[in-house]
N, CA, C and O atoms as a MOPAC input file, in Angstrom:
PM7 MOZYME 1SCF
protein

 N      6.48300 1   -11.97500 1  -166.19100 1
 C      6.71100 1   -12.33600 1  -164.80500 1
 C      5.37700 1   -12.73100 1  -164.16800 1
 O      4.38900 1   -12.04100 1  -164.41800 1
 N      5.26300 1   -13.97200 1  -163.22500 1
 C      4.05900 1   -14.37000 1  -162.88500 1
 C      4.24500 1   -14.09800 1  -161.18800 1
 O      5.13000 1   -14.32300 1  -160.36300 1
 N      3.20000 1   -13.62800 1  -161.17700 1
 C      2.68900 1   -13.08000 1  -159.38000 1
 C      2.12700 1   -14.11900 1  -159.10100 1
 O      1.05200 1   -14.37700 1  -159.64300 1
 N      2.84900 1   -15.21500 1  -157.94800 1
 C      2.25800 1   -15.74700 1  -157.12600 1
 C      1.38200 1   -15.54400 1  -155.83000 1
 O      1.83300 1   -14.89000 1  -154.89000 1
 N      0.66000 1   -15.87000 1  -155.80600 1
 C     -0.68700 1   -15.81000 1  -154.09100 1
 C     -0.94900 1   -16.99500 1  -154.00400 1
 O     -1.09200 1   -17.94400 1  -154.77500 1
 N     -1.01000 1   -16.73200 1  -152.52300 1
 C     -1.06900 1   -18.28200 1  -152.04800 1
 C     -2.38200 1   -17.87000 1  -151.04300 1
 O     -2.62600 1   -16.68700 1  -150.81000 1
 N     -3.31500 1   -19.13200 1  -150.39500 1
 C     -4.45400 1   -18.59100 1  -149.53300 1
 C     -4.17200 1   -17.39800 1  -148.91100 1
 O     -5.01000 1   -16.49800 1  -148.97100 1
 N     -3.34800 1   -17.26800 1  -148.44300 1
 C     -3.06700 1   -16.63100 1  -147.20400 1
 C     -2.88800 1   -14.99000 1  -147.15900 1
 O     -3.22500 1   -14.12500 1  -146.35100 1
 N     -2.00800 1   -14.98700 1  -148.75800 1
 C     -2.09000 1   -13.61700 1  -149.37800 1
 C     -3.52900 1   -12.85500 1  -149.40200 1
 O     -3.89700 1   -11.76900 1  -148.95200 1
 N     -4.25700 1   -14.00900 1  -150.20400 1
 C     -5.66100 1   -13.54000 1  -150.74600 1
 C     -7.14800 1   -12.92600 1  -149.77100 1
 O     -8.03800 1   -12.11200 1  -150.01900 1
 N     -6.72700 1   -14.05800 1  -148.25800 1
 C     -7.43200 1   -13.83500 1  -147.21000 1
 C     -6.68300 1   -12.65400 1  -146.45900 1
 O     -7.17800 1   -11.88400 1  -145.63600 1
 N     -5.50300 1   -12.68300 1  -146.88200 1
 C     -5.43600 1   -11.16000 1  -145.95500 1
 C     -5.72600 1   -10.22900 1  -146.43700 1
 O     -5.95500 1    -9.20500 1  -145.79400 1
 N     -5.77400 1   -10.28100 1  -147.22900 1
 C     -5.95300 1    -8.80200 1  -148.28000 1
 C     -7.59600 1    -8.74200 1  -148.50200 1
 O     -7.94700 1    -7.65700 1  -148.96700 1
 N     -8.43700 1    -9.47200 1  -148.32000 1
 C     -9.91300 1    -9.59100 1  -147.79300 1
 C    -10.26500 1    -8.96200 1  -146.68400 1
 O    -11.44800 1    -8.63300 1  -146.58900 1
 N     -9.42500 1    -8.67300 1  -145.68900 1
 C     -9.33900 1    -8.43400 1  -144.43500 1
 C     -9.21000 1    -6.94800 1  -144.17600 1
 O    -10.04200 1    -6.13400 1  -143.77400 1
 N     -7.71300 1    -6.79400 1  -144.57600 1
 C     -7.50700 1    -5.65300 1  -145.02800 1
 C     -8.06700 1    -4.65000 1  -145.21400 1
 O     -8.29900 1    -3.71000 1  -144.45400 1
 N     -8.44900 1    -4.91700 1  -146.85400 1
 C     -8.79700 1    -4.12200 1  -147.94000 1
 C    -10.64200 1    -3.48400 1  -146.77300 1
 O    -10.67400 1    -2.33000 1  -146.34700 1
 N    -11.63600 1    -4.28800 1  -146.55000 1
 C    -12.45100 1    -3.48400 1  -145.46900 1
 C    -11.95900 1    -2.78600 1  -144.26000 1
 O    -12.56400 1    -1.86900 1  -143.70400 1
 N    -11.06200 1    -3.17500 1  -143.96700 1
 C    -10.53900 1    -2.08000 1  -142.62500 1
 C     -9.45700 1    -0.90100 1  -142.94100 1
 O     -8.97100 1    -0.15800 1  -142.08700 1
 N     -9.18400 1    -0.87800 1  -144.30100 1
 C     -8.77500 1     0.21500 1  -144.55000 1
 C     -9.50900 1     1.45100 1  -145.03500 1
 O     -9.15200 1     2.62900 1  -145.04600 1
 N    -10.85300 1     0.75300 1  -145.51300 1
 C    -12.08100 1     1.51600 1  -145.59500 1
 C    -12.65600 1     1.95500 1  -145.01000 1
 O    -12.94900 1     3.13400 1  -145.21200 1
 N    -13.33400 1     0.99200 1  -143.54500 1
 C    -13.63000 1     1.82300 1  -142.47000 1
 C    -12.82800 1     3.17800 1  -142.04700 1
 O    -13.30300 1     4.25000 1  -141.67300 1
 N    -11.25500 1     2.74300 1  -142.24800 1
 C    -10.74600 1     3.97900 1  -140.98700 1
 C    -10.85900 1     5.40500 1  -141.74600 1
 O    -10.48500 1     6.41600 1  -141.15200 1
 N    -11.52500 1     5.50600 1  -143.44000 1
 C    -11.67000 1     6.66300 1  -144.31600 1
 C    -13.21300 1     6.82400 1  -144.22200 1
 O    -13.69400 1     7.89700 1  -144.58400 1
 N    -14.08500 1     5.75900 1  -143.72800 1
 C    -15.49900 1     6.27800 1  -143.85000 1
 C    -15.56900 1     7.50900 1  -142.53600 1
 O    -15.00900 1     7.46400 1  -141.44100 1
 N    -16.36800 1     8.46600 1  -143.04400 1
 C    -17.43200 1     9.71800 1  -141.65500 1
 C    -17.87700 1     8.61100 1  -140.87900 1
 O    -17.82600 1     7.39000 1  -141.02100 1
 N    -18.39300 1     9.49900 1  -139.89500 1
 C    -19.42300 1     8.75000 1  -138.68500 1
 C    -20.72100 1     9.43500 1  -139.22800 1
 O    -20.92200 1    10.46100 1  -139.87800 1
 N    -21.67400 1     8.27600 1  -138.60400 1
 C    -22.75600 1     9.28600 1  -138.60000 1
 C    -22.83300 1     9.76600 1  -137.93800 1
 O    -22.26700 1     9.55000 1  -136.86600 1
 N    -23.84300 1    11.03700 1  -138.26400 1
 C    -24.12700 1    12.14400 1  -137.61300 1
 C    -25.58600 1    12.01300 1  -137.31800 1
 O    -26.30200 1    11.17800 1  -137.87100 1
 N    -26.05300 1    12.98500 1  -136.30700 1
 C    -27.24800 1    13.02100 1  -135.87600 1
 C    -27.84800 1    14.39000 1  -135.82200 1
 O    -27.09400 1    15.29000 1  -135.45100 1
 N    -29.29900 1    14.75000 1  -136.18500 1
 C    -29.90000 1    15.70400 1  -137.06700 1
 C    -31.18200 1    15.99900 1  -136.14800 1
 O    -31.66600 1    14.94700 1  -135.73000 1
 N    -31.62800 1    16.75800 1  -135.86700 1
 C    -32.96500 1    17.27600 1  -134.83500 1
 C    -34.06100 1    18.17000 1  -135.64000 1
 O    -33.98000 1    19.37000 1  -135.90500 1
 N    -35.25700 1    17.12900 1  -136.00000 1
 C    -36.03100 1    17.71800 1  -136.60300 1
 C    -37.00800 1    18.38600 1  -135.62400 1
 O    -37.40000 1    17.50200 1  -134.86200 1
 N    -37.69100 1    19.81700 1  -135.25200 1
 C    -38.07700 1    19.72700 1  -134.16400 1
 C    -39.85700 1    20.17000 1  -134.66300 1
 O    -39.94200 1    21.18500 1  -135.35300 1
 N    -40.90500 1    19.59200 1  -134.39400 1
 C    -42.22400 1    19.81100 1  -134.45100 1
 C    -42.42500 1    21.14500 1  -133.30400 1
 O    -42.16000 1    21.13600 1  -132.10200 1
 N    -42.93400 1    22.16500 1  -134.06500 1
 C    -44.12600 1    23.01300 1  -133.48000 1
 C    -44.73700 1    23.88800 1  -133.86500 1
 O    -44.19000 1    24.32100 1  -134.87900 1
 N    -45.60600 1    24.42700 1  -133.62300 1
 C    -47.13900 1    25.12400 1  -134.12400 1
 C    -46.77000 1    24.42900 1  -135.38100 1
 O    -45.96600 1    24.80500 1  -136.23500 1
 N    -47.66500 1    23.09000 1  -135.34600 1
 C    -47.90300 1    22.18700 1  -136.09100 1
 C    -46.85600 1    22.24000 1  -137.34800 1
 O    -47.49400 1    22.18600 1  -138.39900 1
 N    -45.47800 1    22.32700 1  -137.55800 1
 C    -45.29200 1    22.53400 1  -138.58500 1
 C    -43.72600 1    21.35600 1  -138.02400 1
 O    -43.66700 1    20.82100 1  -136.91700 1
 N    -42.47400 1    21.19500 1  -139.30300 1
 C    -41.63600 1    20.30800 1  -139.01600 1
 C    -41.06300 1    21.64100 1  -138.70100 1
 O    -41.72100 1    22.68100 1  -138.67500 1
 N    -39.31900 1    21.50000 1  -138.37700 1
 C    -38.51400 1    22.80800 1  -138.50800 1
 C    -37.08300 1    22.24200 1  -138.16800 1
 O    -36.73400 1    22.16700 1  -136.99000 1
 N    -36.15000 1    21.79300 1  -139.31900 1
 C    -36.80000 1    22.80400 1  -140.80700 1
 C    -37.67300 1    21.60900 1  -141.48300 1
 O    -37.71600 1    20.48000 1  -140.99300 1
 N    -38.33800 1    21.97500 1  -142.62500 1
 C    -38.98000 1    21.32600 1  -143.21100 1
 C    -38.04400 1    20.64300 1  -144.43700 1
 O    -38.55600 1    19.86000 1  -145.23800 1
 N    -36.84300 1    20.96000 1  -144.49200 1
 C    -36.21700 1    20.12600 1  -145.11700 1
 C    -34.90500 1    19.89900 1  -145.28700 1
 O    -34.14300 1    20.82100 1  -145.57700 1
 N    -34.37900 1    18.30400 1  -145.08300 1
 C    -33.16100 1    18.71400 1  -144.02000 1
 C    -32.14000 1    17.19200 1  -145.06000 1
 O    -32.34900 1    16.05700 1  -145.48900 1
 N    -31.38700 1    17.90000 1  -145.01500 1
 C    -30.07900 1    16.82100 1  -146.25200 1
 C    -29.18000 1    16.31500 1  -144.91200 1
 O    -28.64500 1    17.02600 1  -144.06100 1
 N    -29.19600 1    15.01600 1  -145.00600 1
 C    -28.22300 1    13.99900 1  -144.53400 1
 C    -27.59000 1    12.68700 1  -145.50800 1
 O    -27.78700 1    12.26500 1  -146.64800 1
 N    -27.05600 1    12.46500 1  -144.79200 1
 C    -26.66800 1    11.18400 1  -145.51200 1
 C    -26.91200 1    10.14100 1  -144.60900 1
 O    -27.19700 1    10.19200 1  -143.41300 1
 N    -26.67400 1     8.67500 1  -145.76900 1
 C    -26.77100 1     7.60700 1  -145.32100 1
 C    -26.26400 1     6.97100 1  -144.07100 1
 O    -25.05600 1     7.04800 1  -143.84500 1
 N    -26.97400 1     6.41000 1  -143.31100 1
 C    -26.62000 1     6.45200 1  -141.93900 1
 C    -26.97900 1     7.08700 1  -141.07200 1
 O    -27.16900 1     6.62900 1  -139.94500 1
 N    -27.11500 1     8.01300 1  -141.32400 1
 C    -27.82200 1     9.13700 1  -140.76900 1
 C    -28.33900 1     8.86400 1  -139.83900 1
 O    -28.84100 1     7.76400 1  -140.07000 1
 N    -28.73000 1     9.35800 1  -138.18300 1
 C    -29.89100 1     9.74300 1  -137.01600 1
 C    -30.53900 1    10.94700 1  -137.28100 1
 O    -30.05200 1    12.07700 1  -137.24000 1
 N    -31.75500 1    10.59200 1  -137.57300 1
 C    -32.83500 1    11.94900 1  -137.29800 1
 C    -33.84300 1    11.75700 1  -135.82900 1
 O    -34.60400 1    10.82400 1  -135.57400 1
 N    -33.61900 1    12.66800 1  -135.21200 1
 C    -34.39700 1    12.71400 1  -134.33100 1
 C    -35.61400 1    13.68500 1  -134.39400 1
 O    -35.41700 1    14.78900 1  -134.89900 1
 N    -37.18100 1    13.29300 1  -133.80500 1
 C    -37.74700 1    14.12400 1  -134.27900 1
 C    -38.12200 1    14.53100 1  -132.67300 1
 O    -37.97100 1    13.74900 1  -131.73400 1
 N    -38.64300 1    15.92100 1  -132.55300 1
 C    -39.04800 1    16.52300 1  -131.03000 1
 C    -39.99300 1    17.06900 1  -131.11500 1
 O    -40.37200 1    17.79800 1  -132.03200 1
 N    -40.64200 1    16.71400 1  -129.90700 1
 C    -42.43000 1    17.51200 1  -130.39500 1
 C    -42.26800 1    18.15200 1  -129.01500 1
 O    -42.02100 1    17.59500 1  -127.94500 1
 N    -42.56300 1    20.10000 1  -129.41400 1
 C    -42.53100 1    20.86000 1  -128.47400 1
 C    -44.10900 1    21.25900 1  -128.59300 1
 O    -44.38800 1    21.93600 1  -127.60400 1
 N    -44.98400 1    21.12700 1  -129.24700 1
 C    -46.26100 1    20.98200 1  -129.78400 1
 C    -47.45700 1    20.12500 1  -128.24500 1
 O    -47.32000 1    19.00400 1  -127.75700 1
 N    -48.28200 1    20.96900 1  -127.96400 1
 C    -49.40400 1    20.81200 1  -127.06600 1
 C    -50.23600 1    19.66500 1  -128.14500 1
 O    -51.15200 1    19.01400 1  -127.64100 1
 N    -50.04700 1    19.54100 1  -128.96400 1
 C    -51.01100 1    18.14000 1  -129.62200 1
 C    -49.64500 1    17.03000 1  -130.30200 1
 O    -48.52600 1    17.26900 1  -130.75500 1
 N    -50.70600 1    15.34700 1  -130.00300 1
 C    -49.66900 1    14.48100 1  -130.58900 1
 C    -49.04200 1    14.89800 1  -132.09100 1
 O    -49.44300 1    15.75600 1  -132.87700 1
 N    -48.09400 1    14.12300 1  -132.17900 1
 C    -47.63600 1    14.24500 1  -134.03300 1
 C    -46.77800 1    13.05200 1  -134.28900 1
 O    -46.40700 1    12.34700 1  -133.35100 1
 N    -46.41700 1    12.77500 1  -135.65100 1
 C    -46.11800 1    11.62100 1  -135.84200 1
 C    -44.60200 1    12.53200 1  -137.17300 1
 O    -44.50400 1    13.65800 1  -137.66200 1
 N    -43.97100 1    11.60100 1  -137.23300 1
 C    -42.71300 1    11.78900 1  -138.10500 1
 C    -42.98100 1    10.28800 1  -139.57700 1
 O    -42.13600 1     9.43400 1  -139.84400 1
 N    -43.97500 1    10.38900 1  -140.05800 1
 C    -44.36100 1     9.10000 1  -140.74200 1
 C    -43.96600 1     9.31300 1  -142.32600 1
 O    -44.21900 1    10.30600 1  -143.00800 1
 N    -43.47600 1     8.46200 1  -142.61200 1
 C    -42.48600 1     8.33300 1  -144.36200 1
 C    -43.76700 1     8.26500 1  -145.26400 1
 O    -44.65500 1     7.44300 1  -145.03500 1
 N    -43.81600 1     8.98300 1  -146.09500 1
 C    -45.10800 1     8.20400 1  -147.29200 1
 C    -44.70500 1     7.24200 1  -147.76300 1
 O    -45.52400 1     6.84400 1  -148.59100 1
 N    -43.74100 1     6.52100 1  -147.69100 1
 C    -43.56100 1     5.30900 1  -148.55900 1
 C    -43.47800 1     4.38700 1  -147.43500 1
 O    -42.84000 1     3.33700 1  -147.51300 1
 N    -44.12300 1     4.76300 1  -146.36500 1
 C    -43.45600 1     3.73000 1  -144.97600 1
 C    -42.07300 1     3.37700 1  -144.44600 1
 O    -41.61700 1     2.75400 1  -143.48800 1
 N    -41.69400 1     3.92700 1  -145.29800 1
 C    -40.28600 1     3.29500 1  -144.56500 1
 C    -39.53600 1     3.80100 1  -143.02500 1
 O    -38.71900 1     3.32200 1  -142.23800 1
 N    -40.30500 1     4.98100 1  -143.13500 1
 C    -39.93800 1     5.17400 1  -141.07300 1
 C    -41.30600 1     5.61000 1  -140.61100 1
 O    -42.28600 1     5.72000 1  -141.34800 1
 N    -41.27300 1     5.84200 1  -139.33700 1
 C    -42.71800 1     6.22900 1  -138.46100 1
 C    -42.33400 1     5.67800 1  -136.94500 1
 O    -42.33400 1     4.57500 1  -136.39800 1
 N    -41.88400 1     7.53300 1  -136.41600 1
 C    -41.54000 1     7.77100 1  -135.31300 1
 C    -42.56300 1     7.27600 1  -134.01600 1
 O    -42.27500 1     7.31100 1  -132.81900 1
 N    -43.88300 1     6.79200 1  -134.65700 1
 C    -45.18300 1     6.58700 1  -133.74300 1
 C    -45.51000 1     7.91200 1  -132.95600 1
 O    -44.87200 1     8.96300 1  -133.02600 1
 N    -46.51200 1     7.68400 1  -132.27400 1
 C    -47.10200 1     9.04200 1  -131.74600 1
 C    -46.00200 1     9.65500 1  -130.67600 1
 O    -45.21400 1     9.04400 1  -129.95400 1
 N    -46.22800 1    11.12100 1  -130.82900 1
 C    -45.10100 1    11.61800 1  -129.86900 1
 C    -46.21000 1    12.73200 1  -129.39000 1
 O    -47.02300 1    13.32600 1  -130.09700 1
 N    -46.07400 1    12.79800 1  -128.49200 1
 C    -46.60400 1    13.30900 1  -127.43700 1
 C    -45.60400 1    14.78600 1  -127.38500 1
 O    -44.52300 1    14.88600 1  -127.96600 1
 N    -46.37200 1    16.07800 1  -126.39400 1
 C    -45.52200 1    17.24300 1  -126.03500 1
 C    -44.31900 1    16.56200 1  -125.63400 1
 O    -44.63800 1    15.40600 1  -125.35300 1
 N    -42.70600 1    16.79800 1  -125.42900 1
 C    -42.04500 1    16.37800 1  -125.38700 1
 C    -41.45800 1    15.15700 1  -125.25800 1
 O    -40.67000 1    14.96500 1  -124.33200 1
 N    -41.71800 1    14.30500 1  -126.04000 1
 C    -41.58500 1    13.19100 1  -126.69500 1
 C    -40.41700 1    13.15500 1  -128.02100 1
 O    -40.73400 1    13.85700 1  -128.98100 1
 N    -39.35100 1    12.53300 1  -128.10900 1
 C    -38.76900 1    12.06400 1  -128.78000 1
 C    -38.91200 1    11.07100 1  -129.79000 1
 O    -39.49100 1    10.13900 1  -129.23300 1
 N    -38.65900 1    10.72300 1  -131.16300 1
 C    -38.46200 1     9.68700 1  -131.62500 1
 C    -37.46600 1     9.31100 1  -132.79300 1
 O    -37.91700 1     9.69200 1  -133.87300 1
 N    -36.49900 1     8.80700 1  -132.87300 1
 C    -35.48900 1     8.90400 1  -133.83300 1
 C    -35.91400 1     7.65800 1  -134.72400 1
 O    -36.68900 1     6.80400 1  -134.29400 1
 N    -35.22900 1     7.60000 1  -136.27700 1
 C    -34.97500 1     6.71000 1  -137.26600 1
 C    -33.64100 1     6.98200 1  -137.19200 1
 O    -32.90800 1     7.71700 1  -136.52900 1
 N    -33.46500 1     5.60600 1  -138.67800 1
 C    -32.05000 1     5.95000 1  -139.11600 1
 C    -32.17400 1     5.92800 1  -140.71800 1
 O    -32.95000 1     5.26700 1  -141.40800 1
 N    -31.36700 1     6.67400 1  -141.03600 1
 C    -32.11400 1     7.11600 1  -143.15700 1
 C    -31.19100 1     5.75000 1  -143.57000 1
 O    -29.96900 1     5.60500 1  -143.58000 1
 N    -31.98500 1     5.07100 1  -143.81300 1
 C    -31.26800 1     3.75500 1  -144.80900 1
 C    -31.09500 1     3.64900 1  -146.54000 1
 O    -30.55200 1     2.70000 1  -147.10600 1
 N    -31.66800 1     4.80800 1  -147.20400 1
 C    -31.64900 1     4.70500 1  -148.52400 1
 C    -31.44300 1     6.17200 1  -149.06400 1
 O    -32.09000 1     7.07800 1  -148.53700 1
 N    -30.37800 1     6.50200 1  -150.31900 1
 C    -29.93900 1     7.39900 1  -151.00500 1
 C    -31.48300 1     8.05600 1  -151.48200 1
 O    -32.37200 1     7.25000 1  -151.76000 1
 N    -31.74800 1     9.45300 1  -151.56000 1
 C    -32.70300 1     9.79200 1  -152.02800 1
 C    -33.83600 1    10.47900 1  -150.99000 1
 O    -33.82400 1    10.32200 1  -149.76900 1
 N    -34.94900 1    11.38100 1  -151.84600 1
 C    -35.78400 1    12.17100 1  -151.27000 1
 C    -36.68000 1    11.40900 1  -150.10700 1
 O    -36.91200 1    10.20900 1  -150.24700 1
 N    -36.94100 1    11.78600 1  -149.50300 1
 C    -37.57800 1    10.92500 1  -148.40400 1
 C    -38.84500 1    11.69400 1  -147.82800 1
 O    -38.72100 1    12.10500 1  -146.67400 1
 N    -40.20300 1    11.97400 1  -148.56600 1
 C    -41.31700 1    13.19300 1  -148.28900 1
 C    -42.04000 1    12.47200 1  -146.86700 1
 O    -42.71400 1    11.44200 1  -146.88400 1
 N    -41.80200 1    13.06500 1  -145.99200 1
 C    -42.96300 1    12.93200 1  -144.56300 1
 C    -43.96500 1    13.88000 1  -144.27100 1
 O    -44.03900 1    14.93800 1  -144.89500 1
 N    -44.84100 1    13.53200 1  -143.24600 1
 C    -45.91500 1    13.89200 1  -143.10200 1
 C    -46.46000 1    13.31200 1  -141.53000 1
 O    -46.25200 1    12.12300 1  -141.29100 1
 N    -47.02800 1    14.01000 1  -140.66500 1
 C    -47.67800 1    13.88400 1  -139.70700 1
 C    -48.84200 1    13.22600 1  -139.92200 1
 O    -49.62900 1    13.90300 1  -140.58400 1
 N    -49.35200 1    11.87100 1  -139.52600 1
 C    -49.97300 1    11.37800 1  -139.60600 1
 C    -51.42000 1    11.58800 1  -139.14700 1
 O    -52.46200 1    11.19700 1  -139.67300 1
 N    -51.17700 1    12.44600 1  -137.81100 1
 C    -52.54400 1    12.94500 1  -137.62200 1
 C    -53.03500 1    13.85100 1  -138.17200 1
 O    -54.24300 1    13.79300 1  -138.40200 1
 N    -52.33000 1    14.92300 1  -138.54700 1
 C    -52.36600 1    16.62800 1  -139.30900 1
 C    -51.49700 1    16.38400 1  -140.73700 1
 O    -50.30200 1    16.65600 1  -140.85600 1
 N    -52.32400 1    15.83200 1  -141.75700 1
 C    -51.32900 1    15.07100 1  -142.96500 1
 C    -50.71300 1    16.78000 1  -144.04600 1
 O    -49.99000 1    16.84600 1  -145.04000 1
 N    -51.44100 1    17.92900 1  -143.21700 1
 C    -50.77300 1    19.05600 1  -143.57100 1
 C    -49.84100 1    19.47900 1  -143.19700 1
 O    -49.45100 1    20.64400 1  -143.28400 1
 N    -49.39700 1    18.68600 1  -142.77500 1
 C    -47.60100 1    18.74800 1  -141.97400 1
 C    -47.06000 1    17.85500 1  -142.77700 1
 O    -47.31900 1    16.65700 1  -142.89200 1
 N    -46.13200 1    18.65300 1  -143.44100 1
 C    -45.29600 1    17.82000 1  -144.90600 1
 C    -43.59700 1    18.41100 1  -144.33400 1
 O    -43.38000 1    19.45900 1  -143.72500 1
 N    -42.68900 1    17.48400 1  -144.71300 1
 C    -41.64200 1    17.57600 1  -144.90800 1
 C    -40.56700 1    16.87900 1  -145.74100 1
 O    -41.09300 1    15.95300 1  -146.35900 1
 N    -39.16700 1    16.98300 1  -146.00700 1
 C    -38.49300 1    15.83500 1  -146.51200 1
 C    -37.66100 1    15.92200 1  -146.41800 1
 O    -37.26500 1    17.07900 1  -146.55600 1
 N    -36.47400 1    14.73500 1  -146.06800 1
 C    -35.23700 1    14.36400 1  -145.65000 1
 C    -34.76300 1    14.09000 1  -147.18200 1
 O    -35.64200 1    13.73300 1  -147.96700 1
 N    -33.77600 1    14.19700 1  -147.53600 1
 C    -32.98400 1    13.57400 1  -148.38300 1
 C    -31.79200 1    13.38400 1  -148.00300 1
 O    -30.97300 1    13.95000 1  -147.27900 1
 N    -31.86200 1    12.38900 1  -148.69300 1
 C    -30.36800 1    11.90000 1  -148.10300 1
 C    -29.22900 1    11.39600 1  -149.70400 1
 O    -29.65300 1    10.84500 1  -150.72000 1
 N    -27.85100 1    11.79600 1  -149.43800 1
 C    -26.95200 1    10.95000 1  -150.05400 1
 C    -25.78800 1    10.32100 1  -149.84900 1
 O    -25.30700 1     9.61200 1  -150.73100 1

């Protein structure tokens, strides 16, 4: 027996087939890394892809939320200062305060 499709089949089912996916994907979620007495907290924090991390500096000196591989860098944050990313790639993600590079942490994400 032969299954016919015609455009119309094929483009709907293109259509479809992603919006039936969306309505099963999570949302992202959003994650609060918070800086003080120089340290991250927590220092290591599992999200997934998509992900919002926000970082908060309750800390009397600047600090930075900076990726060793570059791939994020919250820029300087000041005593209550905010700065969020968003985790774009599966995998360990080691940071570090750019001014105080003894401030280590890492996101992973999957």
């Amino acid at each position: 027996m032969m299954i016919e499709m015609n455009r119309r089949t094929i483009l709907g089912g293109l259509v479809v087939a992603p919006l039936a996916l969306m309505g099963t994907r999570a949302h992202a979620a959003t994650h609060t890394i918070t800086i003080e007495g120089f340290a991250f907290s927590p220092e290591t924090l599992d999200v997934a892809v998509g992900d919002t991390v926000v970082f908060s500096n309750v800390d009397n000196a600047p600090h930075t939320g900076t990726a060793e591989d570059g791939s994020f860098d919250t820029g300087r944050l000041n005593n209550g200062d905010t700065g969020e990313i968003t985790i774009q790639l599966v995998g360990a993600h080691p940071y570090k305060c750019a001014f105080h590079p003894a401030m280590q942490g890492v996101i992973n994400a999957s």
